[in-house]
N, CA and C atoms as an extended XYZ file, in Angstrom:
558
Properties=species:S:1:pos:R:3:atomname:S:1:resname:S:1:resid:I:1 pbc="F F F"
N         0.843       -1.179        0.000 N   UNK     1
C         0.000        0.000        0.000 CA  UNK     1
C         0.882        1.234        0.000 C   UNK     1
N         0.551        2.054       -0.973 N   UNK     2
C         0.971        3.359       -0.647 CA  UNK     2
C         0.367        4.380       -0.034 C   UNK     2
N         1.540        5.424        0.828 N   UNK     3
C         0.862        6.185        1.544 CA  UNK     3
C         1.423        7.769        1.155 C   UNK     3
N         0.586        8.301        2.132 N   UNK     4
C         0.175       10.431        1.273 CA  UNK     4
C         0.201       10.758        2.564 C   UNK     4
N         1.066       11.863        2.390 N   UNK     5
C         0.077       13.062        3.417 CA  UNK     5
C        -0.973       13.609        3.359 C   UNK     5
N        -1.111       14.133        1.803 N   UNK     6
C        -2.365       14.581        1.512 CA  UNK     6
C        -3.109       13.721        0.776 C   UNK     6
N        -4.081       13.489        1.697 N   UNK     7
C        -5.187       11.999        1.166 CA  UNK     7
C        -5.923       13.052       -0.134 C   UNK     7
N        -6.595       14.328        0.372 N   UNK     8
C        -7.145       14.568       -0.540 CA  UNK     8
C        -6.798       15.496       -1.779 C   UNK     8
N        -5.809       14.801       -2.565 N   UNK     9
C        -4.949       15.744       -3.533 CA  UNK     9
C        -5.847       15.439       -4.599 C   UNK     9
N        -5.690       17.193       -5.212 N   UNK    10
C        -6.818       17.544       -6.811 CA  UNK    10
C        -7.045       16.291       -7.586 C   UNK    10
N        -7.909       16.449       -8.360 N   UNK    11
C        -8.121       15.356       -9.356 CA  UNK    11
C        -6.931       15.351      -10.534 C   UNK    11
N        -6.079       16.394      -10.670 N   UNK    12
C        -5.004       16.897      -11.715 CA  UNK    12
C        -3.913       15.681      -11.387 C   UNK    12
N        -3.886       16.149       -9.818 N   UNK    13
C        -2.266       14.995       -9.475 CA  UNK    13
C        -2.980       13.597       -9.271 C   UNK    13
N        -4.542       13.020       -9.107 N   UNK    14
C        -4.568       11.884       -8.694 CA  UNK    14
C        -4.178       11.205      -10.058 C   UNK    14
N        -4.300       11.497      -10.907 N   UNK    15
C        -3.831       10.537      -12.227 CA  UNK    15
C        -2.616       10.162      -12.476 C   UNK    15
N        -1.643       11.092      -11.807 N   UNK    16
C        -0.088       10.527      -11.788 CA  UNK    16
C         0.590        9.893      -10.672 C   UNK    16
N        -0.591        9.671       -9.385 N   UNK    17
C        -0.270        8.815       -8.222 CA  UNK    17
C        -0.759        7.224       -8.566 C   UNK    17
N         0.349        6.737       -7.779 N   UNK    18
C        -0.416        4.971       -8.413 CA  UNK    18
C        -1.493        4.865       -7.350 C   UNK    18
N        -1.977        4.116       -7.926 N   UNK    19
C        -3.703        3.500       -7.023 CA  UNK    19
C        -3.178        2.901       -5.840 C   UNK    19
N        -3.738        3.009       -5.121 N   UNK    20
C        -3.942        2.798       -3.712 CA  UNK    20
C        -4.805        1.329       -3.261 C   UNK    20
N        -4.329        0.126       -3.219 N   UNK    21
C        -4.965       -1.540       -3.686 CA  UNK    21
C        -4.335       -2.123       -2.593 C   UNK    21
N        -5.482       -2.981       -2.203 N   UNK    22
C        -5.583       -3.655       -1.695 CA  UNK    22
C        -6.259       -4.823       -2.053 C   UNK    22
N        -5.905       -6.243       -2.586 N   UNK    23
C        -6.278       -6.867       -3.172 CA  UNK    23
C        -6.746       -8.577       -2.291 C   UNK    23
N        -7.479       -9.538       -2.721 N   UNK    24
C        -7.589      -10.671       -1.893 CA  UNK    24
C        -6.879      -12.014       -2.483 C   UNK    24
N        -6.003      -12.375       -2.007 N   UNK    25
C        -5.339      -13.026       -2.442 CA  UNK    25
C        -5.748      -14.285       -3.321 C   UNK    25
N        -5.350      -15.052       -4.338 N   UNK    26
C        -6.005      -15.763       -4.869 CA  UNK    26
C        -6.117      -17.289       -4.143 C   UNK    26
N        -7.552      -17.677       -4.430 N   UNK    27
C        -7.707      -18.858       -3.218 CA  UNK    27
C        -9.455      -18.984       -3.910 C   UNK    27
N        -9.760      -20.291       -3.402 N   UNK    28
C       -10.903      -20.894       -3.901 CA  UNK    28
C       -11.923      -20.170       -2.831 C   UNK    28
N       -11.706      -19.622       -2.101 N   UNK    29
C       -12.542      -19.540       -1.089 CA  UNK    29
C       -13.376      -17.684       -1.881 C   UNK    29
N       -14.690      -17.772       -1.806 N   UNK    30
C       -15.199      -16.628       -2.384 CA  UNK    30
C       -15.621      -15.610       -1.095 C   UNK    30
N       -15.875      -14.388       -1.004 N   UNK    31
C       -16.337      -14.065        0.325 CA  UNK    31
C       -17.388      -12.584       -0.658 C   UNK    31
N       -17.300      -11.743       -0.172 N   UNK    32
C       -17.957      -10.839       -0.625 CA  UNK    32
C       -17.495       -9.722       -1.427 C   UNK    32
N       -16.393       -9.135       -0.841 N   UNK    33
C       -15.218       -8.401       -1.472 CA  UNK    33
C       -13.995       -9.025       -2.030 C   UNK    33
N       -13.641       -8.330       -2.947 N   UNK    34
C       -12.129       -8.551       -3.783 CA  UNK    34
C       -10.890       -8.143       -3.324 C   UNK    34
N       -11.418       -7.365       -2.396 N   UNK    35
C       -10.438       -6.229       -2.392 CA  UNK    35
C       -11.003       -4.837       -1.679 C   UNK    35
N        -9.823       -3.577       -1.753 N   UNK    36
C        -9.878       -2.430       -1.257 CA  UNK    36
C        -9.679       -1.396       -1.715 C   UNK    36
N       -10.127       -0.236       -2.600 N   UNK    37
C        -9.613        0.673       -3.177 CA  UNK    37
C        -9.667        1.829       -2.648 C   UNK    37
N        -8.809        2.643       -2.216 N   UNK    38
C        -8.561        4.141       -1.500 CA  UNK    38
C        -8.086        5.150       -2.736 C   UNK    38
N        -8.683        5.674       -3.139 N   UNK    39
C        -8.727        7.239       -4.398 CA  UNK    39
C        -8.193        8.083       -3.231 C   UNK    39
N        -7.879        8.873       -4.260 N   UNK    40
C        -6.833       10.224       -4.060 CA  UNK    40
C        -8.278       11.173       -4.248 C   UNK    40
N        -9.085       11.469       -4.318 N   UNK    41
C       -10.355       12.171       -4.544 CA  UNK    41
C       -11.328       11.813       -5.106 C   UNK    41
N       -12.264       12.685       -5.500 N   UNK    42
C       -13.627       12.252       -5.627 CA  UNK    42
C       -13.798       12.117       -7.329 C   UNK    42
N       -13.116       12.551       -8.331 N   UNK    43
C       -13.115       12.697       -9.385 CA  UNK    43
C       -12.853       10.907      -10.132 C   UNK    43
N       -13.558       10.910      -10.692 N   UNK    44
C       -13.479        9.718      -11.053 CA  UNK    44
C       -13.111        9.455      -12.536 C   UNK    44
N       -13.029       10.904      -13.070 N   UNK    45
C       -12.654       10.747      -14.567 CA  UNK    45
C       -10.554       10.426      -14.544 C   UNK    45
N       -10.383       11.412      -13.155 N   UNK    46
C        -8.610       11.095      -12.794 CA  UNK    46
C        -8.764        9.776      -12.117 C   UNK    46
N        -9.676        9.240      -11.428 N   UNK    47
C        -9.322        8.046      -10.555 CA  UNK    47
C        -9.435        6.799      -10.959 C   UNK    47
N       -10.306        6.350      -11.743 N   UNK    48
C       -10.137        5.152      -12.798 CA  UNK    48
C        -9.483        4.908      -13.758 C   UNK    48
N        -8.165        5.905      -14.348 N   UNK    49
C        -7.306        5.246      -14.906 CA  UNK    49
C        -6.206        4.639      -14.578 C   UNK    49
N        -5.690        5.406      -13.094 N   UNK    50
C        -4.956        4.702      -12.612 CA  UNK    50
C        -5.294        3.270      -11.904 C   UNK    50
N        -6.725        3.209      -11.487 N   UNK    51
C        -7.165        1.961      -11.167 CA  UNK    51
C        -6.836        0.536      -11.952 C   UNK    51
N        -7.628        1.335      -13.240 N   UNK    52
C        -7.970       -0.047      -14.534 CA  UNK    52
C        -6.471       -0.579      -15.019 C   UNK    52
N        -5.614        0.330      -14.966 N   UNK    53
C        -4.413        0.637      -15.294 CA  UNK    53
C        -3.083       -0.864      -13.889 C   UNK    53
N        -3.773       -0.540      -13.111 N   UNK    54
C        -3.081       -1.661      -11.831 CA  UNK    54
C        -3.409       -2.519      -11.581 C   UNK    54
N        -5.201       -2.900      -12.318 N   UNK    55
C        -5.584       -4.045      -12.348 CA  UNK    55
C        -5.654       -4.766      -13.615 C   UNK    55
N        -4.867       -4.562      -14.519 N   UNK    56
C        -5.139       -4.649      -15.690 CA  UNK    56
C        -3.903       -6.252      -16.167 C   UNK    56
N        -2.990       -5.972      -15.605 N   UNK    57
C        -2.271       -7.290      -15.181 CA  UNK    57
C        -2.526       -8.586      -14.229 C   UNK    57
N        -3.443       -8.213      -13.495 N   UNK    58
C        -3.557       -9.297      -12.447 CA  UNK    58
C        -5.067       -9.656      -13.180 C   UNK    58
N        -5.844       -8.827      -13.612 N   UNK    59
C        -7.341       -9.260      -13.555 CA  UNK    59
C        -7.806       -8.737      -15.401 C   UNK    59
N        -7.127       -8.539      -15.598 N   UNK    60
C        -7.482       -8.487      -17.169 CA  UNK    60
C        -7.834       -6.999      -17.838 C   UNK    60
N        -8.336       -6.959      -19.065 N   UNK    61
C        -8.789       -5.134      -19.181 CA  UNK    61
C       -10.443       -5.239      -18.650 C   UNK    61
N       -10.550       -4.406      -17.811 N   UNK    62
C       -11.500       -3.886      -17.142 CA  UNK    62
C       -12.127       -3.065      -18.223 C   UNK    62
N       -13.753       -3.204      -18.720 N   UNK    63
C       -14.693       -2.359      -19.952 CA  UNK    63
C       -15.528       -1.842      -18.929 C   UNK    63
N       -16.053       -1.985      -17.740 N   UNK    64
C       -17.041       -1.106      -17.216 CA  UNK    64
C       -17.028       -1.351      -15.671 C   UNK    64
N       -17.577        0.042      -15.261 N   UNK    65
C       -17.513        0.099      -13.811 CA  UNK    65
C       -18.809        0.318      -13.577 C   UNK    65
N       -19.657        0.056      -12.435 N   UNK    66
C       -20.562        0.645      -11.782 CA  UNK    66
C       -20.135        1.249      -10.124 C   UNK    66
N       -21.087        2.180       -9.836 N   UNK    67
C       -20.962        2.805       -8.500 CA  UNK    67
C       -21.999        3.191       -8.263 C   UNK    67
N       -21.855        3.769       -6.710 N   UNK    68
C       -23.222        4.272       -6.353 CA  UNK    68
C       -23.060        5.959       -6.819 C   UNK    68
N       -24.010        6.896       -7.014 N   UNK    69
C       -24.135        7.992       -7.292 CA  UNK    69
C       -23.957        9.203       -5.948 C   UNK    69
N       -23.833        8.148       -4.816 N   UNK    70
C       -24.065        9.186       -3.665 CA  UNK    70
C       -22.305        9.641       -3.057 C   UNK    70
N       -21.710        8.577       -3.365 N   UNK    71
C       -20.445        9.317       -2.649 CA  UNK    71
C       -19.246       10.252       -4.417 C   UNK    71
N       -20.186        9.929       -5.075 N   UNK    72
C       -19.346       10.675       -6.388 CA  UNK    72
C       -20.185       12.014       -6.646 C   UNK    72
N       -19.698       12.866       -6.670 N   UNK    73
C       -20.451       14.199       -7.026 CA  UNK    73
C       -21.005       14.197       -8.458 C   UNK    73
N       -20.139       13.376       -9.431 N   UNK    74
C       -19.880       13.426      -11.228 CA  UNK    74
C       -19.753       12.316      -11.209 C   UNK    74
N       -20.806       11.913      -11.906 N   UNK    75
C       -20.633       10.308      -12.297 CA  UNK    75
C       -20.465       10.083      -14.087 C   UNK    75
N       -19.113       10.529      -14.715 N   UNK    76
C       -19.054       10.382      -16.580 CA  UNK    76
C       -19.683        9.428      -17.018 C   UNK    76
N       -20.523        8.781      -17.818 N   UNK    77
C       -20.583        7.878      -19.038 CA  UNK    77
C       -19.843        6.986      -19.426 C   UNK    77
N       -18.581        7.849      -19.543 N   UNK    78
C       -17.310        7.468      -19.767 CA  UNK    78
C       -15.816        8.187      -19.427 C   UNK    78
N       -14.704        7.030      -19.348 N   UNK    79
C       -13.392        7.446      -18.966 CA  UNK    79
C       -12.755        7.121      -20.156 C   UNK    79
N       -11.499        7.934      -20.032 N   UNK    80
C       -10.339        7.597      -21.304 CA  UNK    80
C        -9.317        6.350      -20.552 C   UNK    80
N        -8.763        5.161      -20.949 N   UNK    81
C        -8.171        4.877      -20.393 CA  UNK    81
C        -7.389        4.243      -21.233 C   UNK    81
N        -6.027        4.848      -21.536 N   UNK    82
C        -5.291        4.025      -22.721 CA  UNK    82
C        -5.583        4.203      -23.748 C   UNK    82
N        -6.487        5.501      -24.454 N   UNK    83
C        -6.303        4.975      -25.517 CA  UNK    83
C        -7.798        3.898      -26.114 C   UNK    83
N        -8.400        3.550      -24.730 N   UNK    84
C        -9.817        3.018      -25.255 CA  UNK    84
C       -10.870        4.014      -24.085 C   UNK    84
N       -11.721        2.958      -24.200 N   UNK    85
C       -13.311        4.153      -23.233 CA  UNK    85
C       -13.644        3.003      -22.254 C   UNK    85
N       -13.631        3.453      -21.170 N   UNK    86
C       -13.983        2.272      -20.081 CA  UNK    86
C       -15.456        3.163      -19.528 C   UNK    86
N       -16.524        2.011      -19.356 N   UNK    87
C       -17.967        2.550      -19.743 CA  UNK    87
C       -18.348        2.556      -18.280 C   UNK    87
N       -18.728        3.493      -17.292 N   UNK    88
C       -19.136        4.242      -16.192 CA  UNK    88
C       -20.441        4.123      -15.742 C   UNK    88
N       -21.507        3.302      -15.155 N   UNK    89
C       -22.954        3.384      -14.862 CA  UNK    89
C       -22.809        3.434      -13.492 C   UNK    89
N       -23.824        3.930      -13.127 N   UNK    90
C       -24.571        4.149      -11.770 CA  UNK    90
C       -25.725        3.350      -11.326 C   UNK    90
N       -25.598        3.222       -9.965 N   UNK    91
C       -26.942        2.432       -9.398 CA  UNK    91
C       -27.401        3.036       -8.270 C   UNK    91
N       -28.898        3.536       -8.195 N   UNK    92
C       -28.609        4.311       -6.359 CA  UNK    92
C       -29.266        2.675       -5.344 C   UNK    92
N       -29.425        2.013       -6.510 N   UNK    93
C       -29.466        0.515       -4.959 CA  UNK    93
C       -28.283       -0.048       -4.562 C   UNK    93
N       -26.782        0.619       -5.387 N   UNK    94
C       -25.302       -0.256       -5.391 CA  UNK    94
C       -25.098        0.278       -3.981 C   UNK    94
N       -24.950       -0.284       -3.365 N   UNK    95
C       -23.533       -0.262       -1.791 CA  UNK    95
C       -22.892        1.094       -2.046 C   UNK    95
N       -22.948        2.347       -1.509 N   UNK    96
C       -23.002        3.573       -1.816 CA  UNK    96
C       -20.980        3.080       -1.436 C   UNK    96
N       -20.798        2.557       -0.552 N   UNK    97
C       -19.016        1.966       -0.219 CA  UNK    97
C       -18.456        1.395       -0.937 C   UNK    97
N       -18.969        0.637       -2.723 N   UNK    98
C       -18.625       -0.280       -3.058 CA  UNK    98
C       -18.497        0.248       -4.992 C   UNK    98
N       -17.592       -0.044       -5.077 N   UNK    99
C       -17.161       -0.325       -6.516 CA  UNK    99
C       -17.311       -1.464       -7.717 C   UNK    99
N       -17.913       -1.754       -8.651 N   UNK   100
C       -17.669       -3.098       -8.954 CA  UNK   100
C       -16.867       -2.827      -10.471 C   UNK   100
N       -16.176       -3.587      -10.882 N   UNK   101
C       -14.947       -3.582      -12.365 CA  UNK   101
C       -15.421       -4.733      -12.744 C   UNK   101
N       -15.960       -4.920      -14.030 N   UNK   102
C       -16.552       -5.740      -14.876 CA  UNK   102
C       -15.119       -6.074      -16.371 C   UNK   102
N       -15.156       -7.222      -16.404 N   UNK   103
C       -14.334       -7.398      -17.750 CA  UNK   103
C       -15.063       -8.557      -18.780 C   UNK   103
N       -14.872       -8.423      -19.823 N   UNK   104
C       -15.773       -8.847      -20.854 CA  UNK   104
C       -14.984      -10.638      -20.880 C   UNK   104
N       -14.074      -11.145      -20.672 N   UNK   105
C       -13.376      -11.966      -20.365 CA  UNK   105
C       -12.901      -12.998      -19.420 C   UNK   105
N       -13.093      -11.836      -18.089 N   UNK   106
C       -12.716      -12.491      -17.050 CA  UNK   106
C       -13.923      -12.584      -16.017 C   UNK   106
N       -14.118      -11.445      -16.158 N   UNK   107
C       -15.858      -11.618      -14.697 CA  UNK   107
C       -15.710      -10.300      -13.817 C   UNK   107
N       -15.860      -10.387      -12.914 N   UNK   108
C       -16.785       -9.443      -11.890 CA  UNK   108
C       -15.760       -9.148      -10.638 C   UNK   108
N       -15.367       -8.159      -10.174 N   UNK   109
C       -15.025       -7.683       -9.064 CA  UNK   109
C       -15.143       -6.752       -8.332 C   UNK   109
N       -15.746       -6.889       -6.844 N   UNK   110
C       -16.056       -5.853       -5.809 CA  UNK   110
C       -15.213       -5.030       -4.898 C   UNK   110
N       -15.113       -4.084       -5.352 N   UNK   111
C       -14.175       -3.567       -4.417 CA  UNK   111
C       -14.518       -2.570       -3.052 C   UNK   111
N       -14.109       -2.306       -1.747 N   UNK   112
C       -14.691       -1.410       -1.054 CA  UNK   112
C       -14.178       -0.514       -1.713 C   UNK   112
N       -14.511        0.963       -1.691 N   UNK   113
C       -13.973        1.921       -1.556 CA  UNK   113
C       -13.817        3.357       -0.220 C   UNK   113
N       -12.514        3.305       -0.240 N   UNK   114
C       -12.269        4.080        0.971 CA  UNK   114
C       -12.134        5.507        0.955 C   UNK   114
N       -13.132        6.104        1.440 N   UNK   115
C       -13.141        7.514        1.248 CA  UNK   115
C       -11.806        8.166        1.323 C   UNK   115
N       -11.823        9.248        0.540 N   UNK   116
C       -10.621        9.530        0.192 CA  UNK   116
C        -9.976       10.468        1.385 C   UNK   116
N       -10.696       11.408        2.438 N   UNK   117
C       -10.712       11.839        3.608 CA  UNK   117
C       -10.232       10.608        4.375 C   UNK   117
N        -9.695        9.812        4.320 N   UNK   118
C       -10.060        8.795        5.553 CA  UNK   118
C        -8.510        8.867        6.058 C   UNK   118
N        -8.261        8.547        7.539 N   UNK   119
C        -6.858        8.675        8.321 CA  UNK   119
C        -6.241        7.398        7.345 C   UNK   119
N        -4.379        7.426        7.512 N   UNK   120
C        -4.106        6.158        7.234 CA  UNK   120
C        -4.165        5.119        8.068 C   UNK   120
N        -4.818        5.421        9.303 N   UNK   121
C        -4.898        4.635       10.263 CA  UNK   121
C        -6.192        3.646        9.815 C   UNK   121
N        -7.305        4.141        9.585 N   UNK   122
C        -8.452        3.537        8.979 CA  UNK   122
C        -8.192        2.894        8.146 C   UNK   122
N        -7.696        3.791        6.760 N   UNK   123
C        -7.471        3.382        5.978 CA  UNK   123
C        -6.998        1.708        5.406 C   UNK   123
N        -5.827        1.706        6.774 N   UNK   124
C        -4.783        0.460        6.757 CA  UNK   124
C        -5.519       -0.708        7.403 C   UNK   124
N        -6.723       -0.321        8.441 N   UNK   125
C        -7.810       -1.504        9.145 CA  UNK   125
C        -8.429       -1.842        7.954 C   UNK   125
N        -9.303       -0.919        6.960 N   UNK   126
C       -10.340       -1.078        6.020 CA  UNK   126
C        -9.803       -1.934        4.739 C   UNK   126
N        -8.356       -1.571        4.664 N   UNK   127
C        -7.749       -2.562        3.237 CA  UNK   127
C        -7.521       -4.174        3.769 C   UNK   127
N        -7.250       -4.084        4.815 N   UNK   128
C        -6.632       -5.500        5.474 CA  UNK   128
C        -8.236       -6.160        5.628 C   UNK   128
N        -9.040       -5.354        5.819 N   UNK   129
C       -10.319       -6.227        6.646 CA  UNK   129
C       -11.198       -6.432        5.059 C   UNK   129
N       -10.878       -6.233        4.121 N   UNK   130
C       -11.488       -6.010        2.539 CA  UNK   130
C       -10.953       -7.329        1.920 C   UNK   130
N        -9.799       -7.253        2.694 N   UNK   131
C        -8.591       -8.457        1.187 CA  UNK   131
C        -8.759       -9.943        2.498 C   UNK   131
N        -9.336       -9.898        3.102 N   UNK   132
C        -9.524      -11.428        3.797 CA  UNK   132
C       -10.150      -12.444        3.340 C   UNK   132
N        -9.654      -13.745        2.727 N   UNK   133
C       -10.757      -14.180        1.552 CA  UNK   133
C       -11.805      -14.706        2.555 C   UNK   133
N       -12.352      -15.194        1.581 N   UNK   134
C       -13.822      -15.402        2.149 CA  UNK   134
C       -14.585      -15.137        2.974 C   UNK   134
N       -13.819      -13.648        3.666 N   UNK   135
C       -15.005      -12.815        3.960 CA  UNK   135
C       -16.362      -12.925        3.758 C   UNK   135
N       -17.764      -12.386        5.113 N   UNK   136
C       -18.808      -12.458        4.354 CA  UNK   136
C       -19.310      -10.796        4.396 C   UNK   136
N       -18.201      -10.194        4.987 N   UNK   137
C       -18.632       -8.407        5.565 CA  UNK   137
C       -18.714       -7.890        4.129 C   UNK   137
N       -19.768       -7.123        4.348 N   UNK   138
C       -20.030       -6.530        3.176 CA  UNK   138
C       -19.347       -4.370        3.542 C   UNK   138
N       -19.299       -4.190        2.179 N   UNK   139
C       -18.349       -3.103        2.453 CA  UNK   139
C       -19.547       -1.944        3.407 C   UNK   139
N       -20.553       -2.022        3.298 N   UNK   140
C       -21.607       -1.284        4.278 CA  UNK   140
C       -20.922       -1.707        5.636 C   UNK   140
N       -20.600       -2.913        6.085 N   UNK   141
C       -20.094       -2.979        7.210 CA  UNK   141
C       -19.391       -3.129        7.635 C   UNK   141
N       -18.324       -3.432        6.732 N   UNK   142
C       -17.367       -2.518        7.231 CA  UNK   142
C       -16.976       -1.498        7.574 C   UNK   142
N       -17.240       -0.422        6.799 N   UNK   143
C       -17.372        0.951        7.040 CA  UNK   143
C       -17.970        1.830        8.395 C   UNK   143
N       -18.982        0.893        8.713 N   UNK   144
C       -20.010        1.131       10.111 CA  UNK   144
C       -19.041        0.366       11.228 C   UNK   144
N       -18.398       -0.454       10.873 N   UNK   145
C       -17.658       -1.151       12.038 CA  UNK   145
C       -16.574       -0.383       11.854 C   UNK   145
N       -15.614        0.106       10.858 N   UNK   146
C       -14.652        1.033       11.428 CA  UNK   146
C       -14.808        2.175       12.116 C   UNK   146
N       -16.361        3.271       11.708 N   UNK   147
C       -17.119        4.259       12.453 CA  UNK   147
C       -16.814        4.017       13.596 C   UNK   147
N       -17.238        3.127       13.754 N   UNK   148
C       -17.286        2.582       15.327 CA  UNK   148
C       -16.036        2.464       16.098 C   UNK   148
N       -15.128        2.102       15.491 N   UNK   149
C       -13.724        1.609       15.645 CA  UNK   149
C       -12.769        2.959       16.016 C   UNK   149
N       -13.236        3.997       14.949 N   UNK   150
C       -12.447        5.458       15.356 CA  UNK   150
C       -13.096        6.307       16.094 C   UNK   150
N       -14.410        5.876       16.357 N   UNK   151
C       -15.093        6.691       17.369 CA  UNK   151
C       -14.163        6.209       18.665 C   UNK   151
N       -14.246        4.950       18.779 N   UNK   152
C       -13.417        4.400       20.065 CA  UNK   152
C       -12.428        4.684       20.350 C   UNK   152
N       -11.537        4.766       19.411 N   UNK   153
C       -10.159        5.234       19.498 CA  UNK   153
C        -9.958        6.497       19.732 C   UNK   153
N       -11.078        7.674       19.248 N   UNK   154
C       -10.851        8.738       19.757 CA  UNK   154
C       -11.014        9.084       20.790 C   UNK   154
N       -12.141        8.435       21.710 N   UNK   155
C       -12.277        8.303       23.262 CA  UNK   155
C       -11.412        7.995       23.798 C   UNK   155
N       -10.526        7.177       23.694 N   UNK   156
C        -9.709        6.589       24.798 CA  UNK   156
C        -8.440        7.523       24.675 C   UNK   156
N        -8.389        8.169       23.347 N   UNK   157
C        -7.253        8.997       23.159 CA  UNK   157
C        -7.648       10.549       24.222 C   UNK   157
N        -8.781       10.767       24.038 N   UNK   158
C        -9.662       11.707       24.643 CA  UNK   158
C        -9.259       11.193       25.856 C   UNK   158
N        -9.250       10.212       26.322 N   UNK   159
C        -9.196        9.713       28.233 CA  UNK   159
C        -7.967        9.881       28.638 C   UNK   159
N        -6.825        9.108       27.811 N   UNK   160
C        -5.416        9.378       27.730 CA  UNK   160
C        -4.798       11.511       28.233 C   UNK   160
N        -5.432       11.986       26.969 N   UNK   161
C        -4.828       13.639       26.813 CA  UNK   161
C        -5.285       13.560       28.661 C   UNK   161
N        -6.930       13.430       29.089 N   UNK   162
C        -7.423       13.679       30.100 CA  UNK   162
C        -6.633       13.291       31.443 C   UNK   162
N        -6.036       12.247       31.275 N   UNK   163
C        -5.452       11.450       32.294 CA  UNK   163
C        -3.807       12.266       32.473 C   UNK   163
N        -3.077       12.745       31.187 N   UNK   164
C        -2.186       13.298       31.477 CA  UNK   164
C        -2.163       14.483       31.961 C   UNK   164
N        -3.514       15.340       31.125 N   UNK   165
C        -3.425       16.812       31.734 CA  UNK   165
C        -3.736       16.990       33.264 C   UNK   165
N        -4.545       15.389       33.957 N   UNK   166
C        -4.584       15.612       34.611 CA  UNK   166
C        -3.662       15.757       36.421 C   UNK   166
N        -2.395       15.328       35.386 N   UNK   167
C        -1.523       14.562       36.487 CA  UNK   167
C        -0.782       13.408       36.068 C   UNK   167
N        -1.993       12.738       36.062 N   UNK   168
C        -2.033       11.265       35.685 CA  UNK   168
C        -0.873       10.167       35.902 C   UNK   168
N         0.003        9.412       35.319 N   UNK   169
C         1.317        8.849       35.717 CA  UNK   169
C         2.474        9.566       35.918 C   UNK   169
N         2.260       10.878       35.549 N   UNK   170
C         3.768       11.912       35.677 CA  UNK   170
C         3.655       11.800       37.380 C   UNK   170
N         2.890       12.130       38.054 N   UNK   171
C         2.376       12.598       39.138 CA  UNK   171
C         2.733       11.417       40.046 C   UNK   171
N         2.848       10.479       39.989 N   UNK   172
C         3.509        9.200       40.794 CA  UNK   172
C         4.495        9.850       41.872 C   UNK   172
N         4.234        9.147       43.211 N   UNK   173
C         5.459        9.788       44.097 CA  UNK   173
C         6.467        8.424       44.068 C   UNK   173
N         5.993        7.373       43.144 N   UNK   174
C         7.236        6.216       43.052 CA  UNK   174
C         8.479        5.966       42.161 C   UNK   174
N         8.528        7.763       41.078 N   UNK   175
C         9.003        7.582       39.698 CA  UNK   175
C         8.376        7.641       38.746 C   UNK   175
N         9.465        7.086       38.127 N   UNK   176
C         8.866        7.130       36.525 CA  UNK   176
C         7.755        6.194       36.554 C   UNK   176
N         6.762        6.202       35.396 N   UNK   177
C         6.053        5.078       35.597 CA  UNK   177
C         6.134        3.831       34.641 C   UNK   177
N         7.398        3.757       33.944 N   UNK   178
C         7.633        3.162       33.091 CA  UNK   178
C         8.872        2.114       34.110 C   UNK   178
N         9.270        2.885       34.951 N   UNK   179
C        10.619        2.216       35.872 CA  UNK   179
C         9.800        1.656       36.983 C   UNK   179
N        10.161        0.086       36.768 N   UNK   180
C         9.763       -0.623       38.232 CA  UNK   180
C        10.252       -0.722       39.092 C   UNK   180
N        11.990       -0.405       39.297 N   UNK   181
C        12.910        0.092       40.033 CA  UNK   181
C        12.924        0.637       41.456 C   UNK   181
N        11.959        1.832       40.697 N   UNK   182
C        11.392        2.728       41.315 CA  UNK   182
C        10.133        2.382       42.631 C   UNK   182
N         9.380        1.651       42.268 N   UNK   183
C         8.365        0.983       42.817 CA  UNK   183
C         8.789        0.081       44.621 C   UNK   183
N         7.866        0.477       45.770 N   UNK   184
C         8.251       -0.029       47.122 CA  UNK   184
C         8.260       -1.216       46.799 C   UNK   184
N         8.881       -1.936       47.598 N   UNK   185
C         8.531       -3.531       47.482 CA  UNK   185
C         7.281       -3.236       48.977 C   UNK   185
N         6.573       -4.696       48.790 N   UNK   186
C         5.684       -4.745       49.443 CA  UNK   186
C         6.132       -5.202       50.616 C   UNK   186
């Protein structure tokens, strides 16, 4: 996986960053997802060429994508990719989280997609928890279970700041609190 500082760079530079994949390893076992895809933004006319472009060796040439209409502002018809037209539809019943890459050859693949705002901390839970084969989580829930996951983490980080500002282990009359040294015997 590659990583950014700036998750959300223009649609200009996402076409010259490589795609961001997370893939499920090959194995008989089917689950729900293929995989994990994290875009550099919301533009999808820059973000599917570098896609079709990284999957195009492992999984064949990719002719059409579908998505949901709600997390893309612009949903094209069509993309340029190479030199041919890779064909763009919408569904508002598709998994508003989910991508699918169709090839005329090979078949069908689901991908989550990871908002392009998202920490690399998420980010790195949501690709790993995508590419597990035979998964049965669907990318809706994943997404709701990581919600959940950074809500938590921000609490306890929230309890942590709280615990130091408040004193907290600095404040020990036994030392450091990392040194057991330090500590009475009983």
């Amino acid at each position: 996986m590659t990583s950014t500082t700036d998750r959300t760079a223009p649609g200009e530079l996402a076409g010259e960053l490589p795609a961001r994949l997370s893939l499920t390893p090959k194995t008989t076992l089917a689950g729900q997802l293929d995989g994990a895809w994290w875009p550099y933004s919301r533009d999808l006319e820059a973000e599917l060429p570098p896609l079709a472009a990284a999957l195009e060796e492992c999984w064949g040439r990719i002719t059409r994508v579908t998505v949901s209409p709600t997390r893309w502002p612009v949903v094209p018809h069509t993309v340029a990719v190479d030199g041919r037209v890779l064909h763009v539809g919408w569904f508002t019943e598709q998994d508003p989280d989910k991508l699918i890459l169709l090839s005329h050859t090979v078949g069908r693949w689901d991908l989550l997609v990871i908002p392009p705002e998202t920490t690399l901390a998420s980010a790195a839970r949501l690709m790993a928890a995508a590419a597990i084969p035979g998964s049965v989580l669907t990318a809706g829930v994943l997404m709701a279970n990581e919600a959940v996951i950074g809500r938590g983490m921000r609490d306890v980080q929230r309890q942590e700041i709280g615990w130091e500002n408040e004193g907290g282990a600095c404040m020990s009359p036994y030392g450091s609190p990392t040194d057991r040294r330090a500590h009475p015997l009983p």
